[in-house]
Backbone of each chain as ProteinMPNN parsed JSONL, in Angstrom:
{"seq_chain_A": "XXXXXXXXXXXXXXXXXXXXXXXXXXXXXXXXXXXXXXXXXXXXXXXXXXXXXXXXXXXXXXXXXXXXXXXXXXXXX", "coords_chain_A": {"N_chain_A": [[-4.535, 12.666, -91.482], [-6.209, 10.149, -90.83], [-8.666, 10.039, -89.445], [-11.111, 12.859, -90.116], [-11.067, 14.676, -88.182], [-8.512, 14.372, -86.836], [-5.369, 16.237, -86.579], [-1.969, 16.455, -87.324], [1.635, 17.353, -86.478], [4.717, 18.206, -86.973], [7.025, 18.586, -85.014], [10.577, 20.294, -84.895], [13.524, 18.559, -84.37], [16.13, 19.518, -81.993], [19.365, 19.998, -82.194], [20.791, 20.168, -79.431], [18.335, 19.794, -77.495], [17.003, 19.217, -74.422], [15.553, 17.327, -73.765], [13.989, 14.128, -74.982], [13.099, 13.708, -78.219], [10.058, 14.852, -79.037], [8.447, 13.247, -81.861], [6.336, 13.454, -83.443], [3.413, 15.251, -83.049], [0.267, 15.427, -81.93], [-3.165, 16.484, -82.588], [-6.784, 17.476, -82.252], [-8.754, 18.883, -84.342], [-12.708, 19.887, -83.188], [-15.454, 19.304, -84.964], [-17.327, 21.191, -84.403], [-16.32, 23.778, -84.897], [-16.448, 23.616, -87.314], [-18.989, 24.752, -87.724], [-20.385, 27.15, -88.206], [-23.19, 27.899, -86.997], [-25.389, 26.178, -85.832], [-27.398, 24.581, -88.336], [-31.378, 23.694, -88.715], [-33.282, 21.079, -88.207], [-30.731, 19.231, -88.115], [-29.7, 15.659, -88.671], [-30.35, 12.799, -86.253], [-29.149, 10.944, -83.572], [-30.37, 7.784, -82.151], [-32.183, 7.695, -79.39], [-31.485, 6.134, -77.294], [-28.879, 5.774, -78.037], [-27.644, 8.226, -78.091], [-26.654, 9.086, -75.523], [-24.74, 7.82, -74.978], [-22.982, 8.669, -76.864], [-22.386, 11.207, -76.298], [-23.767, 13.163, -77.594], [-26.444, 14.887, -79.118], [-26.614, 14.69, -82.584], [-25.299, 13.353, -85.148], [-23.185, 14.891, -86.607], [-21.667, 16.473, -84.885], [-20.183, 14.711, -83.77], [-17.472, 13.874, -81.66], [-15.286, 11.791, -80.758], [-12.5, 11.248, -78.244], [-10.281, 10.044, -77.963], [-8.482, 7.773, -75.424], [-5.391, 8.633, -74.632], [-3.577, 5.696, -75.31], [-5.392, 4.667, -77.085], [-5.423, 6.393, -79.328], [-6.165, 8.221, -82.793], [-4.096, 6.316, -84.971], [-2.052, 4.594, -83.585], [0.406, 4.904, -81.157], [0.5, 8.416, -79.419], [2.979, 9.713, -79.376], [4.614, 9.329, -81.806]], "CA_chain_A": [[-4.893, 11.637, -90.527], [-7.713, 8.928, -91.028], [-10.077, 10.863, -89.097], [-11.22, 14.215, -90.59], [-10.827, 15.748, -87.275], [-6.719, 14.725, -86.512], [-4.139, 16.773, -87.627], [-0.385, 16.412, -86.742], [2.545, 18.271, -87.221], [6.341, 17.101, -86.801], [7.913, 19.797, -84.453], [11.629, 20.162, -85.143], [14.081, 17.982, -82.974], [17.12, 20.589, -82.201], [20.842, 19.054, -81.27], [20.668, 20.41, -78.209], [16.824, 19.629, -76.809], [17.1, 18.095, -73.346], [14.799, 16.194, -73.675], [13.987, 13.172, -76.081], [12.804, 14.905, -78.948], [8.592, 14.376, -79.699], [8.399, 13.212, -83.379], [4.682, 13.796, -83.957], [2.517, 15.627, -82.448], [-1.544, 15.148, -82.794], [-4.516, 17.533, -82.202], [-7.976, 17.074, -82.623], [-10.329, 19.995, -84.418], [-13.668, 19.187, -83.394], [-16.083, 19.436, -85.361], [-17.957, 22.341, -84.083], [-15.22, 24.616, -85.208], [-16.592, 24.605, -88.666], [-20.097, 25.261, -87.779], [-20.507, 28.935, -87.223], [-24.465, 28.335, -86.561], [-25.72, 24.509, -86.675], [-28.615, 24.118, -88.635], [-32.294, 23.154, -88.367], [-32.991, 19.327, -88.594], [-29.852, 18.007, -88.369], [-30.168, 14.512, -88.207], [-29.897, 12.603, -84.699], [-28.474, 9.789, -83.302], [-31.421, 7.67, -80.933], [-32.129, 7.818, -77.979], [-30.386, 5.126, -76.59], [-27.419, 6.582, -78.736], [-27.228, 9.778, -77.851], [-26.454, 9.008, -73.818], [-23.36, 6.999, -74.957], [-21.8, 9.44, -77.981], [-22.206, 12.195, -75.883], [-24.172, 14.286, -78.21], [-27.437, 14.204, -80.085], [-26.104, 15.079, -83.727], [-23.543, 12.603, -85.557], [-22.591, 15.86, -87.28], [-20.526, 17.23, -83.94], [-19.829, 13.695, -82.547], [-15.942, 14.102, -81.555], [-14.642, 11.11, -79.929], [-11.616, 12.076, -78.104], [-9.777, 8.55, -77.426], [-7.535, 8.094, -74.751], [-3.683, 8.181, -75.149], [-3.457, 4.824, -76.221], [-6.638, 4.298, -78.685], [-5.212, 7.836, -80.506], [-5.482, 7.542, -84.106], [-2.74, 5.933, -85.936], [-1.22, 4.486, -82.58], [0.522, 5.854, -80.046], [0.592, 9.835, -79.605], [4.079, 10.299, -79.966], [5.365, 8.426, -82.586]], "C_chain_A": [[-6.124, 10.896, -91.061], [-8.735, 9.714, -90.632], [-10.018, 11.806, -89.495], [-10.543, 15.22, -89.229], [-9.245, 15.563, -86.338], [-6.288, 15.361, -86.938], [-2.703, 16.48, -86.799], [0.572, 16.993, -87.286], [4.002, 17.508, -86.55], [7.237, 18.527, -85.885], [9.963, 19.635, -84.416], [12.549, 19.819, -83.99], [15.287, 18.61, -82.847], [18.137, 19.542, -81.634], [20.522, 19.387, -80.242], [19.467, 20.696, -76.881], [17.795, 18.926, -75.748], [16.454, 17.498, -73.154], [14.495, 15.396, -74.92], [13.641, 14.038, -77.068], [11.154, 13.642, -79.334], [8.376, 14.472, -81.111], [7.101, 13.97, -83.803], [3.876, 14.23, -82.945], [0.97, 16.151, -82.679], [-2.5, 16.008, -82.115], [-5.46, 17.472, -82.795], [-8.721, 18.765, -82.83], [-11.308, 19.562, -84.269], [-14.541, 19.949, -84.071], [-17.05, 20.687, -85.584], [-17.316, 23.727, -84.597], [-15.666, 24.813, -86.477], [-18.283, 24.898, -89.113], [-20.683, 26.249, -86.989], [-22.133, 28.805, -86.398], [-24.999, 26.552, -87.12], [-27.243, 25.003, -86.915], [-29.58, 23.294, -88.207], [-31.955, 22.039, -88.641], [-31.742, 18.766, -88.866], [-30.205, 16.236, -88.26], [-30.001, 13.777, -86.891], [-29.661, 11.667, -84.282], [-30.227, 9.559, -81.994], [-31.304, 7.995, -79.834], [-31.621, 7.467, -76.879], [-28.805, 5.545, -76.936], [-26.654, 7.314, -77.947], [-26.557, 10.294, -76.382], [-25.144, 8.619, -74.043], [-22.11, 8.017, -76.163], [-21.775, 10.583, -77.402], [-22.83, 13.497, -76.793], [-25.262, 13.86, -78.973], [-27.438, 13.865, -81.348], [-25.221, 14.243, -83.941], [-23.037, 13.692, -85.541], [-21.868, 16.607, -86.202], [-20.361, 16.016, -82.933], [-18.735, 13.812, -82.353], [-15.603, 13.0, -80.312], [-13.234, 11.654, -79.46], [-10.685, 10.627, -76.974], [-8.729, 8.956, -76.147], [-6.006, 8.051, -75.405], [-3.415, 7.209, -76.065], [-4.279, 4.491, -77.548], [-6.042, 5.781, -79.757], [-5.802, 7.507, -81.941], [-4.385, 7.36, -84.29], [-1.912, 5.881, -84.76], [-1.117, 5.287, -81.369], [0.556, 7.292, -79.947], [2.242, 10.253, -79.961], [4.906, 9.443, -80.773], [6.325, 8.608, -82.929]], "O_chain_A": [[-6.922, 11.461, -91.809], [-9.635, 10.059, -91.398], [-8.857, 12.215, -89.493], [-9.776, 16.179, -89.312], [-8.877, 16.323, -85.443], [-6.633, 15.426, -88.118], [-2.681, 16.317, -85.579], [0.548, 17.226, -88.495], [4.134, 16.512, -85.839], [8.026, 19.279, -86.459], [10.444, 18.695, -83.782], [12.547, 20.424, -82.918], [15.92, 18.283, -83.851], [17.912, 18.582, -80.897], [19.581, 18.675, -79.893], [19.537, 21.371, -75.854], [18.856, 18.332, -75.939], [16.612, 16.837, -72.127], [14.739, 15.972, -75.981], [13.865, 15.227, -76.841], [11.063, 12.457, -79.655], [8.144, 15.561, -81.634], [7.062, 15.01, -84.461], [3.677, 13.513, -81.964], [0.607, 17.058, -83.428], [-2.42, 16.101, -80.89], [-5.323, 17.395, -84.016], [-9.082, 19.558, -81.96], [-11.48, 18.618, -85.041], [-14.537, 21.169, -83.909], [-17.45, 21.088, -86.677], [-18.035, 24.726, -84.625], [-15.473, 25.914, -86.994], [-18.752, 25.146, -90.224], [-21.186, 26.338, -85.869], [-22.342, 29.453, -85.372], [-24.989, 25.983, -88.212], [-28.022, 25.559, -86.141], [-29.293, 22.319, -87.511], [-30.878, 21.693, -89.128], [-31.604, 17.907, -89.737], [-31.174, 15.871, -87.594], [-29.202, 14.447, -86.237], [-30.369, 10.965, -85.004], [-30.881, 10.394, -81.369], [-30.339, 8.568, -79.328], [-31.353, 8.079, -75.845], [-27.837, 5.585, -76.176], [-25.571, 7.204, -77.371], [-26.105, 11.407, -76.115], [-24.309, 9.088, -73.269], [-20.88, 8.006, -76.205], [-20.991, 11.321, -77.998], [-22.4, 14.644, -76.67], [-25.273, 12.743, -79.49], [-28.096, 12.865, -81.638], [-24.283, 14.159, -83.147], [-22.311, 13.894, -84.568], [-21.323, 17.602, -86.681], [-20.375, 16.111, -81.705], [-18.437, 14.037, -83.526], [-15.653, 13.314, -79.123], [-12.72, 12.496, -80.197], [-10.586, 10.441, -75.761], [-8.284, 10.081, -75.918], [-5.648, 7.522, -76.457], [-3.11, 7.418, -77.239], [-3.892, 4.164, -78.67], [-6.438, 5.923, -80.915], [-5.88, 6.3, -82.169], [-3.534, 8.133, -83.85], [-1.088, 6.782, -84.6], [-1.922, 5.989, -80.758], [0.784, 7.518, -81.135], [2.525, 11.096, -80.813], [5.89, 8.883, -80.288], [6.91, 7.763, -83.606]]}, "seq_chain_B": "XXXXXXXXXXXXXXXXXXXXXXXXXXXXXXXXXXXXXXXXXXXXXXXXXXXXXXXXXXXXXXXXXXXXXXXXXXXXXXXXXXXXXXXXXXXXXXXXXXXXXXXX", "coords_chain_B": {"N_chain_B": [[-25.24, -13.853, -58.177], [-23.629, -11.297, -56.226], [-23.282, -8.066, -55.197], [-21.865, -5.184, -54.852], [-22.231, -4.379, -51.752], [-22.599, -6.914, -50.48], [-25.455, -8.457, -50.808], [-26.811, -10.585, -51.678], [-28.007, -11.501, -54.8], [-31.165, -12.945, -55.231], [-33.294, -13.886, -57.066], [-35.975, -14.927, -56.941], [-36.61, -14.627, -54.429], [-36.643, -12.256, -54.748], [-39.261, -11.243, -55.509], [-41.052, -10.997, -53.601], [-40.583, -9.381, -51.882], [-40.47, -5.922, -52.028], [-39.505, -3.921, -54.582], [-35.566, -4.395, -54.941], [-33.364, -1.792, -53.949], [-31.355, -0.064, -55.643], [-30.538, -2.077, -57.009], [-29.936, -4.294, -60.109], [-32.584, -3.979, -61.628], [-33.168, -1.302, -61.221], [-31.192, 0.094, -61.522], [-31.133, -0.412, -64.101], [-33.415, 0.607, -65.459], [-33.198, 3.255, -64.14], [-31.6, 4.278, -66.101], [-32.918, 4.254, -68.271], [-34.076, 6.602, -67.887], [-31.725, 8.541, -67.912], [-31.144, 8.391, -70.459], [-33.357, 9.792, -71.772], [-33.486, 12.139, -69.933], [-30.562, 13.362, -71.065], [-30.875, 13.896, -73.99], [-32.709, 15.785, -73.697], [-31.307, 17.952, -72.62], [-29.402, 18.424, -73.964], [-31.358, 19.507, -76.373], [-32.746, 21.4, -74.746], [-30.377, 22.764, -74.515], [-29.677, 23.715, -77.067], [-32.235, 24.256, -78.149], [-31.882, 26.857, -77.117], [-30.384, 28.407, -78.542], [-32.021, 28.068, -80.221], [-34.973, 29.498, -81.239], [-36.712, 29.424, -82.83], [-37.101, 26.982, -83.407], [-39.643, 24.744, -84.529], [-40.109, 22.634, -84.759], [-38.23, 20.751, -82.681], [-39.17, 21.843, -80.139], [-41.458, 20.755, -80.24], [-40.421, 18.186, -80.008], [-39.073, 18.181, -77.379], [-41.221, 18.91, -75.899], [-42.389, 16.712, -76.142], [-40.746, 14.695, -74.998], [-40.388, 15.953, -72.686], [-42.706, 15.554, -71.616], [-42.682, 12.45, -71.571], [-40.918, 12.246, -70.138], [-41.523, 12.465, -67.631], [-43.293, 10.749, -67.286], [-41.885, 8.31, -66.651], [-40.186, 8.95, -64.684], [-42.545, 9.465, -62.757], [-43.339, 6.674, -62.829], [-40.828, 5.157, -61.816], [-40.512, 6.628, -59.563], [-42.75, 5.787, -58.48], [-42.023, 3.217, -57.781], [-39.836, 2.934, -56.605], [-38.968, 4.787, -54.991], [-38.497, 8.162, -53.913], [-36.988, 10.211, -56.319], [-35.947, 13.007, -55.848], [-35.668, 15.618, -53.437], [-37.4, 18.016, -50.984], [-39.788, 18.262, -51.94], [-39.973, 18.026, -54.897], [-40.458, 15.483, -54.885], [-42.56, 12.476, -54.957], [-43.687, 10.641, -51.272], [-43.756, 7.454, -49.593], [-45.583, 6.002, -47.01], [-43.304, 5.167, -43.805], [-41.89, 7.812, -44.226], [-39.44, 8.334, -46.627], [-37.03, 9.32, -47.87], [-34.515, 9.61, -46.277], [-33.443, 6.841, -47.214], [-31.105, 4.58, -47.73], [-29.716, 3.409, -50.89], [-28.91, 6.414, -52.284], [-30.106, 7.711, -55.661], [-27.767, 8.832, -56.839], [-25.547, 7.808, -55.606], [-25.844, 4.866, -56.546]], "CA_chain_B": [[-23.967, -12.491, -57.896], [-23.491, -10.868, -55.174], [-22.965, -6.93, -55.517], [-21.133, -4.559, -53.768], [-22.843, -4.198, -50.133], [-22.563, -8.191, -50.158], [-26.278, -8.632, -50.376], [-27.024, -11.631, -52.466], [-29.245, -11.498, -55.335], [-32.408, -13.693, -55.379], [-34.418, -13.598, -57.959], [-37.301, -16.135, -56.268], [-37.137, -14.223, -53.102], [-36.929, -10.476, -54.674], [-40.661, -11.121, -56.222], [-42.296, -11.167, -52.57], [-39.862, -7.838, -51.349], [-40.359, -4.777, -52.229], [-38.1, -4.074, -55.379], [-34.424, -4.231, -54.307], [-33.283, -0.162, -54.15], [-30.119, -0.26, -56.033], [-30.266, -3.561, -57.893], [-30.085, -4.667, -60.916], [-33.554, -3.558, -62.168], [-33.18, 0.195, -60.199], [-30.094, 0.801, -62.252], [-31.727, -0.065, -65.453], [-34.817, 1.939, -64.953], [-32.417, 4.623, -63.975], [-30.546, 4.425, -67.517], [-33.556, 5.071, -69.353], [-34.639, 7.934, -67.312], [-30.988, 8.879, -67.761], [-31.249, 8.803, -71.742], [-34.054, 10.885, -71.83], [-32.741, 13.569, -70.026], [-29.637, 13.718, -71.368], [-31.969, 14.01, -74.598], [-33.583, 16.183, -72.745], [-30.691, 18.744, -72.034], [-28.964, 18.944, -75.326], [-32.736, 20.179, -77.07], [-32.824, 22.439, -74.403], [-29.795, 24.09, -74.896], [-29.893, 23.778, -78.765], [-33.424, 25.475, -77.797], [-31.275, 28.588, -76.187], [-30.184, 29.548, -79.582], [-32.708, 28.529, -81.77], [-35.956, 29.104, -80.204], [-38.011, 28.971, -83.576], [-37.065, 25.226, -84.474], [-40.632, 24.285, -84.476], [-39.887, 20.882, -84.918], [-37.34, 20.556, -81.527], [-39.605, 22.069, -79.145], [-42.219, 19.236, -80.156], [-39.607, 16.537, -79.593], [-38.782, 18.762, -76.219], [-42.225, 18.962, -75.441], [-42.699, 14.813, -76.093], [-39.875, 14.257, -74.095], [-40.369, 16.283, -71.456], [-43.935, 14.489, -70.771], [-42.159, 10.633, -71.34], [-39.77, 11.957, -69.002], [-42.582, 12.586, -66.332], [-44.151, 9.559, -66.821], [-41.091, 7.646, -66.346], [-39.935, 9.387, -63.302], [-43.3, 8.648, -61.782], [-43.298, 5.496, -62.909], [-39.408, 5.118, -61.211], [-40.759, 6.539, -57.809], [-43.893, 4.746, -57.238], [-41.459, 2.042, -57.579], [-38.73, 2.517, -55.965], [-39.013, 5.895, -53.615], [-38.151, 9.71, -54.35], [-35.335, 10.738, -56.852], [-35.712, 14.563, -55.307], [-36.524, 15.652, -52.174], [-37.602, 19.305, -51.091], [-41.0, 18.443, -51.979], [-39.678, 17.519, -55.861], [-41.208, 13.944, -55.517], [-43.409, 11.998, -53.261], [-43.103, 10.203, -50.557], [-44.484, 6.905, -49.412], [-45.009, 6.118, -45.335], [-42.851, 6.261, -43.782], [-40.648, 9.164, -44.878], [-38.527, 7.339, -47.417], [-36.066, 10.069, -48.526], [-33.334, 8.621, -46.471], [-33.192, 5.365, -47.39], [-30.048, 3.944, -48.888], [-29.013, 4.591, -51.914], [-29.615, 7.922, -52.653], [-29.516, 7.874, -57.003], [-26.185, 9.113, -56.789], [-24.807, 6.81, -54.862], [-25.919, 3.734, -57.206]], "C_chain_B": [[-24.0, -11.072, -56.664], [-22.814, -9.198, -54.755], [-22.174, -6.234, -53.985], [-21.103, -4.775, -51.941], [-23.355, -5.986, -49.906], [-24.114, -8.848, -50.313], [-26.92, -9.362, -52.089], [-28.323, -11.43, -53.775], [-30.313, -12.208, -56.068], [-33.647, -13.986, -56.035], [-35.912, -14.037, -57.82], [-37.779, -14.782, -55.278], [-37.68, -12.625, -53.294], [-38.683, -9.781, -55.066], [-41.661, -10.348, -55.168], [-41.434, -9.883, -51.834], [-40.103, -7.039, -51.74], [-38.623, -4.632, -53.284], [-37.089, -3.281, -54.868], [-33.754, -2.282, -54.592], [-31.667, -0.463, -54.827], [-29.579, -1.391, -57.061], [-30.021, -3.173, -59.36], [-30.959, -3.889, -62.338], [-33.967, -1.772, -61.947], [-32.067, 0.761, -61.72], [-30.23, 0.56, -64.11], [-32.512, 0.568, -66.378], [-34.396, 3.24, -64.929], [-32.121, 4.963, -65.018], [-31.502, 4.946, -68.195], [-34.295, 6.025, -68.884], [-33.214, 9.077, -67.46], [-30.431, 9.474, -69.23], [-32.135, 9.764, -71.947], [-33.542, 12.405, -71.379], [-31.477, 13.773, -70.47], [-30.29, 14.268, -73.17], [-32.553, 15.361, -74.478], [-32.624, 18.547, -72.886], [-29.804, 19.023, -73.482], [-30.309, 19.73, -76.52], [-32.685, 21.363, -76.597], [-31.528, 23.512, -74.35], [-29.348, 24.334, -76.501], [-31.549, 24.675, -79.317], [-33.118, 26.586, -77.451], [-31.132, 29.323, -77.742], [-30.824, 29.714, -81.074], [-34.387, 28.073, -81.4], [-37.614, 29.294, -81.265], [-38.106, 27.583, -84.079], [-38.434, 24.865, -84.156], [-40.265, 22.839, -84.145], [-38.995, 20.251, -83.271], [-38.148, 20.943, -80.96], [-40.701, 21.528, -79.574], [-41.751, 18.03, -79.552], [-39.939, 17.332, -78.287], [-40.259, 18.278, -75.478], [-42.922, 17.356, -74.993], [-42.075, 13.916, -74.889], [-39.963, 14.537, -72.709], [-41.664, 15.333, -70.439], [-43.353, 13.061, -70.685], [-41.186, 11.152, -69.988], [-40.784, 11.934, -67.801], [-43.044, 11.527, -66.379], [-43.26, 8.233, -66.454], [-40.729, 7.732, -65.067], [-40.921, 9.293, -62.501], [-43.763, 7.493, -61.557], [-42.442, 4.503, -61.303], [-39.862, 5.161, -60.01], [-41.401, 6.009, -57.344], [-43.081, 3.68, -56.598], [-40.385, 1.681, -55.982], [-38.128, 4.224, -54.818], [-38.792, 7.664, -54.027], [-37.147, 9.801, -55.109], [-34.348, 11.995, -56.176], [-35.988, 14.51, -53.957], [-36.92, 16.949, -52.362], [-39.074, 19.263, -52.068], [-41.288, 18.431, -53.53], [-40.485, 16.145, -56.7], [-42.148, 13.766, -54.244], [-43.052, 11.273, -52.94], [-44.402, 8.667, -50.375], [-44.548, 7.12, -47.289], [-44.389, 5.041, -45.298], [-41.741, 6.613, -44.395], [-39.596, 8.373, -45.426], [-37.208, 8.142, -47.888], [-34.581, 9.587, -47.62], [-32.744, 7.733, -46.576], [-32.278, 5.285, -48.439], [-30.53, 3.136, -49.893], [-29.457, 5.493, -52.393], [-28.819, 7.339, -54.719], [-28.59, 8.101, -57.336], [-25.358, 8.239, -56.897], [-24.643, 5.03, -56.072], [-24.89, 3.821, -58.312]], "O_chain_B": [[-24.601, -10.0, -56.734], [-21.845, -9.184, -53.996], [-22.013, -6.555, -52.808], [-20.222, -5.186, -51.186], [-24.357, -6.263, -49.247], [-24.094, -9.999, -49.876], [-27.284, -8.835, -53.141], [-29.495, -11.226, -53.456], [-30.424, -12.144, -57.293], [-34.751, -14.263, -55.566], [-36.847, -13.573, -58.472], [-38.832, -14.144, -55.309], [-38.497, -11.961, -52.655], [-39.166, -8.65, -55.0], [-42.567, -9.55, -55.406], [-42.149, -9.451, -50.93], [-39.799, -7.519, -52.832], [-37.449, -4.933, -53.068], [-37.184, -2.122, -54.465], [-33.912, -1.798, -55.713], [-30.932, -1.225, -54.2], [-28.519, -1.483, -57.68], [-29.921, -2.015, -59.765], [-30.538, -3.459, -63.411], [-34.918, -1.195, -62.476], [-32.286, 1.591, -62.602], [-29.652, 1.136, -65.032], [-32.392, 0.927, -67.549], [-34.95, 4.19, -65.482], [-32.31, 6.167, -65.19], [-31.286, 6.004, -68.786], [-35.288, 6.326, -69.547], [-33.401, 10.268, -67.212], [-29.693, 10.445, -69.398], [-31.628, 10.795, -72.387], [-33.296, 13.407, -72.051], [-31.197, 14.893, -70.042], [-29.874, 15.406, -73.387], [-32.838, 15.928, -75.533], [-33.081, 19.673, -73.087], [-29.75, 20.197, -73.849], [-29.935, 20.472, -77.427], [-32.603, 22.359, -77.315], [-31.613, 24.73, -74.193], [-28.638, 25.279, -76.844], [-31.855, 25.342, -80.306], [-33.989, 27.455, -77.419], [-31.59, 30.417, -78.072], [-30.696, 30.389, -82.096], [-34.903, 26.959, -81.307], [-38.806, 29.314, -80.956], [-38.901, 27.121, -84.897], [-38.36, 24.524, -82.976], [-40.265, 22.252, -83.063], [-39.372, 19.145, -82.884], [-38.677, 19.832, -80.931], [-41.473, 22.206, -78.895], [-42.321, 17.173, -78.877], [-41.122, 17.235, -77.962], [-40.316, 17.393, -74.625], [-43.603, 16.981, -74.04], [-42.504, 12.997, -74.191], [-39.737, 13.772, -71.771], [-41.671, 14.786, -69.336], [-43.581, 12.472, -69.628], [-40.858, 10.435, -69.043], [-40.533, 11.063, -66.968], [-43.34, 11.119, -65.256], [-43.81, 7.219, -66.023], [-40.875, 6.782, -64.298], [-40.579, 9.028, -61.348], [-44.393, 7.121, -60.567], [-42.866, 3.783, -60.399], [-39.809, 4.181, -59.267], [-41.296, 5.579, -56.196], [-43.188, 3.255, -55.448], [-40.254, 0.896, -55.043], [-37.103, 4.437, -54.17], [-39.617, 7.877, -54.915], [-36.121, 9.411, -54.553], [-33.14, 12.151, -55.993], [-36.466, 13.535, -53.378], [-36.941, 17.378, -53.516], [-39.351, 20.191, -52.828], [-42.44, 18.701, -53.872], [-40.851, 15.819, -57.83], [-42.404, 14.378, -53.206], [-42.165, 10.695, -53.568], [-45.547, 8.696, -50.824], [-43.946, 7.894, -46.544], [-44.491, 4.107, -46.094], [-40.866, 5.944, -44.944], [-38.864, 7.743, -44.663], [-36.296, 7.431, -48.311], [-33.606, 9.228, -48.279], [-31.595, 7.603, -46.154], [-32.396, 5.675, -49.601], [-31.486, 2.361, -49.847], [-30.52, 5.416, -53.01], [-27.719, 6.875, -55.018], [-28.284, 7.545, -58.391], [-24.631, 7.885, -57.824], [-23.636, 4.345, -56.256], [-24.744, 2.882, -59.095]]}, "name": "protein", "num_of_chains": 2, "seq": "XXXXXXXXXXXXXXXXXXXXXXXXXXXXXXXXXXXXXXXXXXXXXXXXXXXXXXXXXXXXXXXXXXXXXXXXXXXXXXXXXXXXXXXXXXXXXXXXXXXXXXXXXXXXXXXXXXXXXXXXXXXXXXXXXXXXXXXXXXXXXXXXXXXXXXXXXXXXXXXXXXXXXXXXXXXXXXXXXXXXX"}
């Protein structure tokens, strides 16, 4: 995916699903997941920033778009 | 423009009023009392698990005083944020006067 933190996988569409079959399906790791213990001084987003990204740290910012903004379109492509 | 509760806003007339509770200038005031602590609250729990960062419990410590001087800034202005004896009061007894911070 574009962003480090998408991944998607293609779940298999069987003849006999009753329902449409979901091509792609997308999940977000955030960030935090690969920091067992965050370090001193990270760097920090301002002050004014930090109210609107939801976090002080770029380094665990995880936007988490709605449906439509996903990456790479719509969610089920 | 004329906000929610219909009550026109005057920029001539608001000089000689008592600033409007809810306006414009209330809810901007609010924002940066609203950055700070949010500021405020990520240090302190980034302070829970690392309670030698020298350096963070300076900011903390910086912050925590701007935040006080903001918030008494905020109330002289414009009335109590808290109640329960939190903030002060002017006369008379201002704590229920619409809009409670919430509410805005």
């Amino acid at each position: 995916m574009q962003d480090g933190q998408w991944r998607e996988w293609r779940p298999y569409a069987g003849h006999w699903d009753p329902c449409p079959p979901i091509r792609v399906k997308r999940y977000m790791v955030p960030p935090n997941q690969y920091i067992p213990y965050q370090p001193m001084n990270l760097p920090q987003y301002s002050l004014d920033e930090a109210l609107y990204r939801g976090t002080l740290w770029p380094a665990l910012f995880s936007p988490y778009p709605s449906q439509g903004q996903k990456q790479g379109g719509g969610a089920h492509g | 423009m004329a906000d929610l509760n219909g009550a026109v806003e005057r920029p001539a007339a608001a000089l000689q009023q008592p600033p409007e509770r809810g306006g414009e200038a209330y809810r901007r005031e609010l924002e940066e009392l609203q950055k700070v602590d949010f500021v405020l609250v990520e240090l302190n729990l980034y302070l829970d698990t690392h309670p030698t960062d020298m350096q963070a419990i300076q900011q903390f410590n910086q912050l925590a005083q701007r935040r006080q001087q903001i918030c008494y800034a905020f109330e002289m202005k414009y009335g109590p944020l808290k109640h329960f004896g939190q903030s002060f009061s002017r006369f008379p007894w201002q704590w229920p006067e619409t809009p409670w911070p919430w509410q805005v």
